[in-house]
C-alpha positions in Angstrom: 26.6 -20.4 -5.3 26.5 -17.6 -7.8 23.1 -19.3 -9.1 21.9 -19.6 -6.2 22.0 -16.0 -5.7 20.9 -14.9 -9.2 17.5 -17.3 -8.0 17.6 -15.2 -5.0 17.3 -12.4 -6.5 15.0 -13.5 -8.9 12.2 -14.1 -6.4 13.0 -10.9 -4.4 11.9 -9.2 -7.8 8.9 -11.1 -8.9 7.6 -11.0 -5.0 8.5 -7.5 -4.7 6.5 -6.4 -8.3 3.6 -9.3 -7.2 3.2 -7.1 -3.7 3.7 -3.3 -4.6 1.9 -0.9 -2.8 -0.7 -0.3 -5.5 -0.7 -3.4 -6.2 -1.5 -4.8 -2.7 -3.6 -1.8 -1.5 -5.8 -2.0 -4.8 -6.3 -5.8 -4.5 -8.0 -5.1 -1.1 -10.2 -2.3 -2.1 -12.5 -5.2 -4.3 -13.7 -7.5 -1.5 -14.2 -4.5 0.6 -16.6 -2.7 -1.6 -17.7 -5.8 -2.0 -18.6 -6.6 1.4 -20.3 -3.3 2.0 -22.1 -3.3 -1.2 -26.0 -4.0 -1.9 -24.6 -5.3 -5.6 -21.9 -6.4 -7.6 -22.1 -3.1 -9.7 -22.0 -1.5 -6.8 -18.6 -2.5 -5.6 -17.0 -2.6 -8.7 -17.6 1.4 -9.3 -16.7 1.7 -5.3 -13.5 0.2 -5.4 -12.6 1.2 -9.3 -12.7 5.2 -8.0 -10.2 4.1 -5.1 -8.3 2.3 -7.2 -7.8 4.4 -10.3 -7.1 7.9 -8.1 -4.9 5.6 -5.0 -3.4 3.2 -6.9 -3.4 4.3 -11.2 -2.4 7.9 -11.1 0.4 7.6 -9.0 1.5 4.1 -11.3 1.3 6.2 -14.0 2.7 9.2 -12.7 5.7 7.2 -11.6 6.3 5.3 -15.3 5.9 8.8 -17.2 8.5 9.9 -14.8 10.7 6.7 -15.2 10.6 7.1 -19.0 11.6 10.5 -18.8 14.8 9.5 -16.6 13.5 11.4 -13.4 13.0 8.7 -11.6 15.6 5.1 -11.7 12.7 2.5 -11.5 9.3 1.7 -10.5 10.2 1.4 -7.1 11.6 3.9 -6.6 15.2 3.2 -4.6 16.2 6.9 -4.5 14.9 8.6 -1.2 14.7 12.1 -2.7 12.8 10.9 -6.0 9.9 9.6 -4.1 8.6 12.7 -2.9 7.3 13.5 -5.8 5.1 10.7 -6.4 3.8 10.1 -2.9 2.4 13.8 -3.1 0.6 12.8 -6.3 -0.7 9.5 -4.3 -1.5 11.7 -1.5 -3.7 14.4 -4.3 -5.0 10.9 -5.7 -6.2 9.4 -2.1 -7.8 12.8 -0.9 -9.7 12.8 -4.0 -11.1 9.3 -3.5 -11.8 10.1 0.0 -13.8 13.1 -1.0 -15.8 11.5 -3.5 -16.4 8.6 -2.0 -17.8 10.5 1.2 -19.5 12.2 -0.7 -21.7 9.7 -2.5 -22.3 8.4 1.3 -21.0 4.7 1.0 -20.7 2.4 3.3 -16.6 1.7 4.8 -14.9 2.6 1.5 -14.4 6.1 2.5 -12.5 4.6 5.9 -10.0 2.7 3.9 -9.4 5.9 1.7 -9.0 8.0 5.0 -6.5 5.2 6.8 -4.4 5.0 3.2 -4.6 9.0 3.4 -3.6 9.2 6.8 -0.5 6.7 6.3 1.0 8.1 3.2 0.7 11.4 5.0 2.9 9.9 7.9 5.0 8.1 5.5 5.9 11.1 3.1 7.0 13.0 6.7 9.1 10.3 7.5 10.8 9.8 4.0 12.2 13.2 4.1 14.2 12.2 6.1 14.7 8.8 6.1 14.1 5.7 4.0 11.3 3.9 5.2 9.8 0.9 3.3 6.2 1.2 1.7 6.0 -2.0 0.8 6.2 -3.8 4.2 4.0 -1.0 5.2 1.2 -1.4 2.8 1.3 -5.3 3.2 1.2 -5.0 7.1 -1.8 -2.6 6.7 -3.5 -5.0 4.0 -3.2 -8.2 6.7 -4.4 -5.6 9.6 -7.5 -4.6 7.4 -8.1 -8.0 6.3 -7.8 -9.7 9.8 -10.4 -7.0 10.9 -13.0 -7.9 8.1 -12.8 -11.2 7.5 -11.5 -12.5 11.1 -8.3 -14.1 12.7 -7.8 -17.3 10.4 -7.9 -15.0 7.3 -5.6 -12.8 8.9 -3.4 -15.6 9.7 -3.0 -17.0 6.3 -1.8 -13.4 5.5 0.7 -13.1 8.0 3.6 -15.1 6.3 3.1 -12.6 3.5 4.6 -9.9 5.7 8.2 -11.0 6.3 8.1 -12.4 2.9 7.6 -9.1 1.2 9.8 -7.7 3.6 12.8 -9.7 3.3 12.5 -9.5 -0.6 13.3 -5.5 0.0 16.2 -6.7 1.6 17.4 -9.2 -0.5 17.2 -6.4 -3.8 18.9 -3.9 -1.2 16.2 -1.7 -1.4 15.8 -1.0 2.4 17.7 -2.6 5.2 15.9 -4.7 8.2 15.6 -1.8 10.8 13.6 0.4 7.5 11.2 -2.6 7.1 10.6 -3.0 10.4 9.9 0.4 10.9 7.5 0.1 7.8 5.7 -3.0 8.9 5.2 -1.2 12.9 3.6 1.9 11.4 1.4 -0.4 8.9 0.5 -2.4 12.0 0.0 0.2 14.7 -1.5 2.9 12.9 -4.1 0.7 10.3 -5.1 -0.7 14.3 -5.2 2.8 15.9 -7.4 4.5 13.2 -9.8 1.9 12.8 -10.7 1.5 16.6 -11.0 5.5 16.0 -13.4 5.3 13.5 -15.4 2.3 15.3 -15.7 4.7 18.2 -17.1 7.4 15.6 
């Protein structure tokens, strides 16, 4: 029984490192940039500035402060510690929206905006409450890819979503009413600002 937990919580931990935020949210930006691109070139420097400024700096930000003993881990756990590093992400995605909008490409400075917008949301929430990222940023990732690439992809995706979740519950990180609440802002909001900026 006690193995069987300690495997448990083994895959709770690989799935919940495998589908970070960054992690998720910067796998997405590729076949984006790629979709709306003229060449390969093209996309890779598209989707390298979102990922570097949405995705790198705040990694970075978070395992300078985790080596420094400011922060307990990469994820995060402590409510209070995450402020810090969603205001970095939120410096990080304005920049890549800017710049991107900027150099007038095609779609890549919507997904910045929508990330923008929902870590905006999310860092109001978390001052007061513990809300999950991760089954936020997956939600949005099967939302955006549904969307683009129609409803089979999006389908194959789904499972991913109580997957990620329940991993975040297994390691205790949030409980089920906190990645629920995650998942329904990922959802509603990733569907609410895209019809927005198809009506644009």
């Amino acid at each position: 029984m006690e193995q069987t937990g300690h495997v448990r919580l083994k895959i709770a931990r690989i799935v919940s490192d495998l589908f970070s935020p960054p992690v998720v949210w910067g796998a997405l930006a590729f076949p984006l940039a790629y979709s709306a691109a003229a060449s390969l070139e093209e996309a890779l420097i598209w989707a390298l500035i979102y990922v570097l400024l949405v995705c790198v700096l705040p990694a970075l930000f978070i395992a300078v402060m985790v080596m420094t003993g400011r922060i307990t881990d990469i994820h995060v756990r402590v409510r209070r510690q995450r402020y810090a590093p969603m205001a970095v992400t939120l410096f990080g995605t304005t920049l890549a929206w800017i710049i991107l909008s900027l150099m007038n490409v095609p779609l890549m400075p919507e997904f910045a905006l929508i990330s923008l917008i929902e870590i905006a949301v999310m860092l109001t929430i978390t001052l007061v409450w513990q809300i999950s990222l991760h089954a936020m940023s997956i939600t949005t990732a099967v939302v955006v890819a549904g969307a683009f690439y129609g409803s089979s992809t999006a389908l194959l995706l789904v499972p991913l979503i109580p997957i990620v979740s329940a991993s975040r519950v297994v390691l205790r990180r949030h409980t089920v009413p906190q990645v629920i609440a995650g998942g329904a802002i990922g959802a509603g909001m990733t569907l609410l600002l895209m019809a927005v900026i198809v009506a644009r």
